[in-house]
MARZAZA-741358 format. One record per residue (C-alpha): residue in three letters; y, x, z. Coordinates in nm, 4 decimals. Layout:
R  torkol         v         u         w
R     ala         Y         X         Z
...
***
This chain:
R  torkol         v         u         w
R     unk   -1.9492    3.2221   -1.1067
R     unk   -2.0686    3.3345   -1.4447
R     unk   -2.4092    3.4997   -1.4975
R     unk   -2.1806    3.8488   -1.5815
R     unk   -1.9788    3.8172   -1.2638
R     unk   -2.3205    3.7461   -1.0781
R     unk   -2.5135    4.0712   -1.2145
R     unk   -2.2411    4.3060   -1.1423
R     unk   -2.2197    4.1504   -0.7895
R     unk   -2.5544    4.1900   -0.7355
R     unk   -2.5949    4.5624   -0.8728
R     unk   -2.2602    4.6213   -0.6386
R     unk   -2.2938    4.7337   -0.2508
R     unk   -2.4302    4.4767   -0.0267
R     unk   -2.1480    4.2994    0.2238
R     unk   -2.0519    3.9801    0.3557
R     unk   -2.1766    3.8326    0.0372
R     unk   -2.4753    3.9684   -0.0915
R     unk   -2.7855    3.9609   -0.0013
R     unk   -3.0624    4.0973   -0.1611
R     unk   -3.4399    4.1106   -0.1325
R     unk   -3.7064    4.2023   -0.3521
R     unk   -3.9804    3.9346   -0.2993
R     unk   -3.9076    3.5580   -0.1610
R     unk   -3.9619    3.6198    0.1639
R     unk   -3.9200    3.3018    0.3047
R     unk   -3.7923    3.3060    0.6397
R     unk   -3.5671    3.5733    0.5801
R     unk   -3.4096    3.4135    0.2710
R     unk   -3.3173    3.1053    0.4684
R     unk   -3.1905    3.3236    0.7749
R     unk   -2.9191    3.4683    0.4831
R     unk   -2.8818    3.1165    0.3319
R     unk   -2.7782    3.0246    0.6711
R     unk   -2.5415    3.2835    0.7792
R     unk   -2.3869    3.2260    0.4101
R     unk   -2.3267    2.8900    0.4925
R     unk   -2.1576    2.9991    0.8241
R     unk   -1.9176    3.2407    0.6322
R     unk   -1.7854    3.3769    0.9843
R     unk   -1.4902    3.5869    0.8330
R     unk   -1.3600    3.2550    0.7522
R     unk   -1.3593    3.3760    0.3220
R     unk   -1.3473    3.0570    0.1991
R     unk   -1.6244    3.2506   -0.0971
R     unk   -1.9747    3.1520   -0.1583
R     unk   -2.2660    3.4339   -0.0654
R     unk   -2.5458    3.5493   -0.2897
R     unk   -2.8716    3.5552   -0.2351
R     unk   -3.0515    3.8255   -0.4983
R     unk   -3.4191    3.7898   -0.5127
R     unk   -3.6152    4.0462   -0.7245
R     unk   -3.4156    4.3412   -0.6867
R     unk   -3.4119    4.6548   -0.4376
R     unk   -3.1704    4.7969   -0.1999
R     unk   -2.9899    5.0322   -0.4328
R     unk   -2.9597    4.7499   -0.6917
R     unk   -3.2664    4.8067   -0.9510
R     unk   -3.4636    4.5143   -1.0748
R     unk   -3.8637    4.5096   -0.9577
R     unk   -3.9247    4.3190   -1.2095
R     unk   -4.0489    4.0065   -1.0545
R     unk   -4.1667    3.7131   -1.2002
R     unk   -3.8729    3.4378   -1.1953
R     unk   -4.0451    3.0670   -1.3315
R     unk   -3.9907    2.7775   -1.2581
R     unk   -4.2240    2.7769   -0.9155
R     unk   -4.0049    3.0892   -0.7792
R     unk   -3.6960    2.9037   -0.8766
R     unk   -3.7981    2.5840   -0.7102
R     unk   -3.9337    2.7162   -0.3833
R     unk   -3.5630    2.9216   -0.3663
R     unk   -3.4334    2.5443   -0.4036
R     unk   -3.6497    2.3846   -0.1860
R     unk   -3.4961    2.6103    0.1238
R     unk   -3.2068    2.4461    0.1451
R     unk   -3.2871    2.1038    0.2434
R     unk   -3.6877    2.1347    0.3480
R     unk   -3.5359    2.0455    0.7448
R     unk   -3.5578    2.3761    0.8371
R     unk   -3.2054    2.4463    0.7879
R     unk   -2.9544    2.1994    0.9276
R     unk   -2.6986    2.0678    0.8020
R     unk   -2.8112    2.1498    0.4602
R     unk   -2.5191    2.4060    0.2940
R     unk   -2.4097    2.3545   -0.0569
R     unk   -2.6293    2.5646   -0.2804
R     unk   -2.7241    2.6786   -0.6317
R     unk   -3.0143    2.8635   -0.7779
R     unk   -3.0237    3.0350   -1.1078
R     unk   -3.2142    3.2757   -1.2940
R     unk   -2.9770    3.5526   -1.4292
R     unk   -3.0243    3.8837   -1.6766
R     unk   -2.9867    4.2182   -1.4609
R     unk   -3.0310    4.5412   -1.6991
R     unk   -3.2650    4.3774   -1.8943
R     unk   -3.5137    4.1722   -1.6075
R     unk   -3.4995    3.8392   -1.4265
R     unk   -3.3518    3.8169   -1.0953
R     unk   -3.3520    3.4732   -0.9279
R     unk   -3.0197    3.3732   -0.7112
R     unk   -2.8875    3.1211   -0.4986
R     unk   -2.5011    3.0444   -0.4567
R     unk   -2.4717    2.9632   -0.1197
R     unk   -2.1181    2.7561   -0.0258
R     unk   -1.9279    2.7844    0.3115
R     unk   -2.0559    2.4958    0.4788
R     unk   -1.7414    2.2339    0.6220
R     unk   -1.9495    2.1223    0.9115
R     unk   -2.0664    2.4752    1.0775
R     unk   -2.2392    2.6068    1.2246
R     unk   -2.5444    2.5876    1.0367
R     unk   -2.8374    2.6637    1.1595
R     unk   -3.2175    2.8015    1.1339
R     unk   -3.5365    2.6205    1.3203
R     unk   -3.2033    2.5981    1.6175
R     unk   -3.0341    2.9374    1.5603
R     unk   -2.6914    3.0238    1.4308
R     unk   -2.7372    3.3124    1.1715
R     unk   -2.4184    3.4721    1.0881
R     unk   -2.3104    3.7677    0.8558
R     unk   -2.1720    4.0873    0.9908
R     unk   -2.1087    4.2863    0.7179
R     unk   -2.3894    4.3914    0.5131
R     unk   -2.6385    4.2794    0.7743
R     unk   -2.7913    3.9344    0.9407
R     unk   -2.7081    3.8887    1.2865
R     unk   -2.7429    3.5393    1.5379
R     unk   -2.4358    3.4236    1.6274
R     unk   -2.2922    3.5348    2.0024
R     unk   -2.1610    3.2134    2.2404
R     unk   -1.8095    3.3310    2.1143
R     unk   -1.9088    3.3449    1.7535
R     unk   -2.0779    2.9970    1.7836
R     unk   -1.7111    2.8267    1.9689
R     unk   -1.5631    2.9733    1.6690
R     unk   -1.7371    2.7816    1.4167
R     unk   -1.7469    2.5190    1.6328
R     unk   -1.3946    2.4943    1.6147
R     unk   -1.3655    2.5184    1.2485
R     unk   -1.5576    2.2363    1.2249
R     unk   -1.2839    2.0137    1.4500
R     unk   -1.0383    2.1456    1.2392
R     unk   -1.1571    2.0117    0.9226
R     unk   -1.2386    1.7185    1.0781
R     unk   -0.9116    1.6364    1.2132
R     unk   -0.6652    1.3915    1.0339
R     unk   -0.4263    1.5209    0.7749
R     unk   -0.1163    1.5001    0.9981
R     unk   -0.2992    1.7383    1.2863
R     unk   -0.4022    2.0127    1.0661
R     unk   -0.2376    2.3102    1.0835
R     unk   -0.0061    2.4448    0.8120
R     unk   -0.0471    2.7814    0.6806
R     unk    0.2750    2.8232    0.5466
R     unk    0.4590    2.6908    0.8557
R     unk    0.6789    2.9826    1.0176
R     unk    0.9688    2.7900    1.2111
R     unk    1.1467    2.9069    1.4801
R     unk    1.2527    2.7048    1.7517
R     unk    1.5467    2.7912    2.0157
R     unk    1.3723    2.6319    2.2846
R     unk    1.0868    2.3993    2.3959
R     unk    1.3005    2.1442    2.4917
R     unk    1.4959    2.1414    2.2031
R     unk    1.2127    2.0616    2.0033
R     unk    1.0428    1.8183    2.2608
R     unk    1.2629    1.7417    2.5004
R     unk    0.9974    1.8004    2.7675
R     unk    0.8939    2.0710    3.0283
R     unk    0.5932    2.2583    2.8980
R     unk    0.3391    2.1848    3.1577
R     unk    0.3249    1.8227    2.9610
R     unk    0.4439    1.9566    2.5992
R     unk    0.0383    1.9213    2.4430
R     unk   -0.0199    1.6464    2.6888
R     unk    0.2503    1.4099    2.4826
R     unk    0.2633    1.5602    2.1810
R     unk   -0.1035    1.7050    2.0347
R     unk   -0.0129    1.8599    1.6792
R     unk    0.2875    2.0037    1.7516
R     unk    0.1266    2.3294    1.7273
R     unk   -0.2660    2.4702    1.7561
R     unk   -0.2870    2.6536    2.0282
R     unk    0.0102    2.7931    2.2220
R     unk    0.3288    2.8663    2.1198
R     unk    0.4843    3.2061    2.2285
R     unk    0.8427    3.2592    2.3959
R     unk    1.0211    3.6090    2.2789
R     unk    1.3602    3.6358    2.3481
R     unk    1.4131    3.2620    2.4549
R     unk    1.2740    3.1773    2.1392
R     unk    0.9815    2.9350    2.1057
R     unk    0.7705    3.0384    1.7924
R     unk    0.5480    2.8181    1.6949
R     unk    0.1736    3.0634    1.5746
R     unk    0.0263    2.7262    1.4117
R     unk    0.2459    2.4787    1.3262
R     unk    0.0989    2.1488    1.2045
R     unk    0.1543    1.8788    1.0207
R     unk    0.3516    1.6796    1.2026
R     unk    0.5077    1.9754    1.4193
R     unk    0.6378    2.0543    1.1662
R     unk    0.8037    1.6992    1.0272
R     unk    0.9094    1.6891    1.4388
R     unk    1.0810    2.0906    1.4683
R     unk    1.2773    1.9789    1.1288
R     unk    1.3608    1.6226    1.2330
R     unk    1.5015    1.7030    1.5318
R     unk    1.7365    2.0618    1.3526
R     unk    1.7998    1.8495    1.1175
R     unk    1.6449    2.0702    0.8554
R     unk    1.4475    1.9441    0.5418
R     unk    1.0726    2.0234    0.4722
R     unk    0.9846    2.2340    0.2131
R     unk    0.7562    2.0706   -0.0900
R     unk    0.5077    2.2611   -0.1094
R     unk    0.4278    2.2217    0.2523
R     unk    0.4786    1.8594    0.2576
R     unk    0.3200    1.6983   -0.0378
R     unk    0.3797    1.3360   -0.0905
R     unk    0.6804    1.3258    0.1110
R     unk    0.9079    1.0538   -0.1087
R     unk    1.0073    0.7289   -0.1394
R     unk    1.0947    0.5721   -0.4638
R     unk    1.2970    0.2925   -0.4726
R     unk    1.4336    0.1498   -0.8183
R     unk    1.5954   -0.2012   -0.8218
R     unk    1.5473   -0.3770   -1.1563
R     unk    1.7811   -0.6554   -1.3587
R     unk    1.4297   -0.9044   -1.4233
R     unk    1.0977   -0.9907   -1.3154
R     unk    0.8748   -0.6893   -1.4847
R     unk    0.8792   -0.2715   -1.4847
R     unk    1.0059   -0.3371   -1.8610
R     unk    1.3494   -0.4717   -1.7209
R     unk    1.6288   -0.2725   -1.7191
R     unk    1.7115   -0.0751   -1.4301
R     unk    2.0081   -0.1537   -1.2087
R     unk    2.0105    0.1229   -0.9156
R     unk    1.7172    0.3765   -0.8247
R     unk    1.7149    0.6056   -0.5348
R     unk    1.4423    0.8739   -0.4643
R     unk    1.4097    0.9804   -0.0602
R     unk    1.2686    1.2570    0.0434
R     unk    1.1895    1.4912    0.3498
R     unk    0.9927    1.4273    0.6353
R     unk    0.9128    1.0711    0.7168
R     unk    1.1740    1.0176    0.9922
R     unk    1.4834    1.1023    0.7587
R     unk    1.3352    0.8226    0.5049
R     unk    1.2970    0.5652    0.7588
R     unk    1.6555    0.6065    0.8632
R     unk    1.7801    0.6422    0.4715
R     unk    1.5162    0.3372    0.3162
R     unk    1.7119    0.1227    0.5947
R     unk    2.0498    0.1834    0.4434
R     unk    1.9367    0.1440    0.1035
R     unk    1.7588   -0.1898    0.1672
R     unk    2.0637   -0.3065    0.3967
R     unk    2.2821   -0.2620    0.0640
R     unk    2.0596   -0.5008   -0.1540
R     unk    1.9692   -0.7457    0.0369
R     unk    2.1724   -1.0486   -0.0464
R     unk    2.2347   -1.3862    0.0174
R     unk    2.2311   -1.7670   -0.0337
R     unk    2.3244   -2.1039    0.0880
R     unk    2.0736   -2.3631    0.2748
R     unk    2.1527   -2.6725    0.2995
R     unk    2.0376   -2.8701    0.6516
R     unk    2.1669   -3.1886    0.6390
R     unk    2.4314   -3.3591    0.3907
R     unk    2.7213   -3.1412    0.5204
R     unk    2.5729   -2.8620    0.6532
R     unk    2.5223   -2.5490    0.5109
R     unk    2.4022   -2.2070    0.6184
R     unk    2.4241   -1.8446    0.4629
R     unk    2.0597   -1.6619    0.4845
R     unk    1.9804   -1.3554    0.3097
R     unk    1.7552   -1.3581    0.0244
R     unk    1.4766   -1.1731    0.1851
R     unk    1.4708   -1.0950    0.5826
R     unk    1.5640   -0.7129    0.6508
R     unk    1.2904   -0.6753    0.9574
R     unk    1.0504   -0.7797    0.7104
R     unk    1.0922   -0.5483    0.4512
R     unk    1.1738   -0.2627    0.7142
R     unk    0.8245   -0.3429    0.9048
R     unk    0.6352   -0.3127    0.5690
R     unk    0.8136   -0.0190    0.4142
R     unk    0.7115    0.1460    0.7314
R     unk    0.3736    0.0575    0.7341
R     unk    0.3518    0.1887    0.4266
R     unk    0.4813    0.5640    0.5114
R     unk    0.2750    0.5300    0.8165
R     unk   -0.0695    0.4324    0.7004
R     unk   -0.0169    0.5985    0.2980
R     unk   -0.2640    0.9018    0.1872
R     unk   -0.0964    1.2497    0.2406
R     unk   -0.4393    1.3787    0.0772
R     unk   -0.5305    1.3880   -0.2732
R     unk   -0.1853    1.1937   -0.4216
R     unk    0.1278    1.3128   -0.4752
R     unk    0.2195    0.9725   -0.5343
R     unk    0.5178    0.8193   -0.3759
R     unk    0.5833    0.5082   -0.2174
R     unk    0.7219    0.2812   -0.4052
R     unk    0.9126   -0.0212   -0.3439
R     unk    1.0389   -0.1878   -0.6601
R     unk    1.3118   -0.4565   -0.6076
R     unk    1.2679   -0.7748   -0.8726
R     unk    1.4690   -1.0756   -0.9826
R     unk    1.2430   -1.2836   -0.7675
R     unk    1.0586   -1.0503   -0.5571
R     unk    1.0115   -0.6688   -0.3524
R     unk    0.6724   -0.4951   -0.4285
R     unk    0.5928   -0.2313   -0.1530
R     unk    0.3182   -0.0197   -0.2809
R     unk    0.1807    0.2472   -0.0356
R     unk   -0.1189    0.5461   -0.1987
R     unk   -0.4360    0.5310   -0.0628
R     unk   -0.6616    0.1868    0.0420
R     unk   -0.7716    0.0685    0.3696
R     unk   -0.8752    0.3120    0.6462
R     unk   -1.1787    0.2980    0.8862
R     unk   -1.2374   -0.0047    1.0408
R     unk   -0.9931   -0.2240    0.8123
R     unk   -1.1960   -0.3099    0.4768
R     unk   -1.0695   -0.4725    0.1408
R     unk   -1.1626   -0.8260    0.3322
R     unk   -0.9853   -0.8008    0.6831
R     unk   -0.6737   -0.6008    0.5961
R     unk   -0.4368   -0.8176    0.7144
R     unk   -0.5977   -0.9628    0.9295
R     unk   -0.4734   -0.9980    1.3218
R     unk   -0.6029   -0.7617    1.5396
R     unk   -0.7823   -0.5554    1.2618
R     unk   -0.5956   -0.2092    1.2609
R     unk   -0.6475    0.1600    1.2422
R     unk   -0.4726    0.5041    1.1697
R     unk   -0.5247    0.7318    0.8622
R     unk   -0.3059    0.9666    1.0631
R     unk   -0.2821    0.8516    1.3933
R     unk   -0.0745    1.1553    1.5605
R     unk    0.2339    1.0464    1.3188
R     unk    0.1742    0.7311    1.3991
R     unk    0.1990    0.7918    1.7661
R     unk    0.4563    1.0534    1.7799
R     unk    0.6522    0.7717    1.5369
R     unk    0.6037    0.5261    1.8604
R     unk    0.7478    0.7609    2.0926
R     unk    1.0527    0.7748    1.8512
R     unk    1.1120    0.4479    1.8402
R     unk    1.0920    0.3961    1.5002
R     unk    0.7454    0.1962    1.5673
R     unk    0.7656   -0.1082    1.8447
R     unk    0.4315   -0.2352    1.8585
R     unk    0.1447   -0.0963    1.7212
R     unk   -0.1024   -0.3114    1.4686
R     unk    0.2095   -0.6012    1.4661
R     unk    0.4254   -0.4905    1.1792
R     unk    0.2257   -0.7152    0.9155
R     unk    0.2556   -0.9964    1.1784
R     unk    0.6195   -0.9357    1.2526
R     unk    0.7164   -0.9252    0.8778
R     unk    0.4994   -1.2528    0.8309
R     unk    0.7106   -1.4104    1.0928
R     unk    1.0573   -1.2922    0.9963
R     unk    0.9737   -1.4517    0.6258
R     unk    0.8553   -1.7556    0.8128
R     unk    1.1428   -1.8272    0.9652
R     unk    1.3826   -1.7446    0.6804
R     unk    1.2234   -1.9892    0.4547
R     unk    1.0105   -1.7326    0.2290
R     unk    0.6860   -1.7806    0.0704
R     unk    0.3896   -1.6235    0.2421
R     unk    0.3329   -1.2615    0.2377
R     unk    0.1312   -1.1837   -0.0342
R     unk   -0.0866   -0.8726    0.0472
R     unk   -0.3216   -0.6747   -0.2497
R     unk   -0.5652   -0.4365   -0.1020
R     unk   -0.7601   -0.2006   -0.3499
R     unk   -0.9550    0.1350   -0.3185
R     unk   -0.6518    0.3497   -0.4213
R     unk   -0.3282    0.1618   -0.2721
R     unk   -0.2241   -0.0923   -0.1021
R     unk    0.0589   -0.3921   -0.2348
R     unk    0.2813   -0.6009   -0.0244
R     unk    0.4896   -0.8884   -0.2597
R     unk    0.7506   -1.0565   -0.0769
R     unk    0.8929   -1.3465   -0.3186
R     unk    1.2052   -1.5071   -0.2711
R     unk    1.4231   -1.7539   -0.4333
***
């Protein structure tokens, strides 16, 4: 916020976020820097904290140094409020005279709160948190905490005939087997399932299963780019390129076609007479890493696709985003060593069939190469992606 959006928001009627006080009373200061930090109505906007003006909005004119300005600070994180919000202090021009404020962010890990109380905002006033009020925040905090492919979608309004058309299950075990299909319950008018709070990967499931594609917007990061080239570098020219999009189940099914198509062949020789046709590169392995990749990729941050570029002597796989929790840059790959950026996709992906055992695919493709002759798997792990080479003759 500017200093001239801050002094007519401070002169303006307090609310839900202002504050303001004419001294630096301490305890009450962080009691407001607390419920700020709360931001019960769910805003999303930081709260102001004016100190050196009165009620209707007149400066006292109170000295703002340094001292003032750094014992404002020093509120924030002195362990008296935990966690410690987001916050900025400043010393802005009001009509002529100092007043000192602090920019207090809604905190993502509520509830925040003072020497063990939850101070909220109820309109223009301070007030501590009710039991309910507390379970709310509470709950905000899961939310943001959950993985991408669990959180709700605002812009999510589909409609679905029935519960089992979309699930294919009664609905005393609908959340049991399938958590993210919506946030809390889903409500039946007419025969109609609507679904309040779609998530995620309701969402990619309601569509996969109507056959409907997901809108962009909602979705970001939803493609596969594949692009087969004449040589061995990006320079080369280009002999087919296909770009697949909608929800991840769709470009499973449509990657396998495409991959089917260029996979070609040779001759090996066992024995002076003996010959044998094998393709160029096994199909199982490229399928098992061109699904790992749409499985394990970033949703956040990117809108970069996956890519899987089709050389002269090899197929790069590259999937957005680096290893994930437990797997660093030195054991991905290794046996045993797995975990799930979005592990609700992943498991709803299982139940689909489209996944046969989990934490194998890097083994299975390994194998399949093995056995058809290829060089090793070649696997490049970095902080922003991930690379799979698999070389052939």
């Amino acid at each position: 916020m500017s200093d001239e959006e801050l002094a007519s928001l401070v002169t303006g009627p307090e609310g839900e976020r202002l504050e303001r006080k004419e001294s630096l009373t301490a305890d009450r200061v962080r009691e407001a820097i607390c419920a700020f930090a709360n931001d019960l109505p769910g805003s999303g906007l930081p709260g102001v904290i004016a100190v050196g003006i009165d009620d209707g909005g007149t400066p006292v004119g109170l000295l703002v140094d340094d001292q003032l300005l750094l014992a404002l600070s020093n509120m924030r994180d002195d362990g008296n409020i935990v966690p410690f919000p987001s916050m900025e202090v400043r010393k802005i021009d009001v009509h002529g005279s100092a007043v000192a404020v602090a920019i207090v962010e809604p905190s993502s890990s509520p509830p925040v709160a003072f020497r063990g109380r939850v101070w909220i905002r109820v309109g223009p006033r301070r007030a501590i948190a009710s039991p309910e009020e507390e379970r709310r925040l509470i709950e905000r905090r899961r939310l943001a905490n959950l993985p991408f492919d669990s959180r709700p979608l605002a812009s999510a309004g589909l409609q679905i005939r029935t519960r089992k058309v979309l699930l294919g299950l009664d609905a005393a075990d609908e959340h049991a087997r399938w958590r993210g299909v919506s946030v809390g319950v889903g409500e039946v008018k007419g025969g109609h399932l609507l679904l309040n709070r779609a998530t995620v990967l309701g969402e990619h499931i309601a569509r996969n299963k109507l056959g409907q594609d997901l809108h962009p917007e909602q979705l970001e990061g939803q493609v596969l780019q594949f692009v087969r080239f004449v040589g061995a570098t990006l320079a080369d020219d280009v002999l087919s390129t296909h770009r697949l999009a909608g929800n991840v189940m769709q470009i499973m099914r449509d990657v396998d076609e495409v991959v089917r198509s260029n996979v070609g062949t040779r001759v090996v020789f066992a024995g002076q007479e003996t010959e044998r046709r094998r393709p160029d590169v096994p199909f199982e392995a490229l399928q098992q890493l061109i699904r790992n990749a749409l499985i394990h990729r970033s949703y956040e941050g990117t809108n970069a696709p996956v890519r899987v570029s089709w050389f002269r002597d090899r197929v790069e796989i590259q999937s957005p985003g680096g290893p994930f929790g437990q797997v660093t840059l030195d054991t991905f790959g290794d046996p045993g060593v797995t975990d799930y950026r979005n592990p609700a996709l992943a498991g709803v992906l299982g139940q689909l069939g489209f996944v046969q055992r989990f934490g194998a695919g890097i083994a299975i493709a390994r194998a399949a190469l093995a056995k058809n002759g290829n060089p090793p798997l070649e696997l490049v792990p970095t902080a922003a992606h991930v690379l799979a080479i698999v070389r052939f003759e």
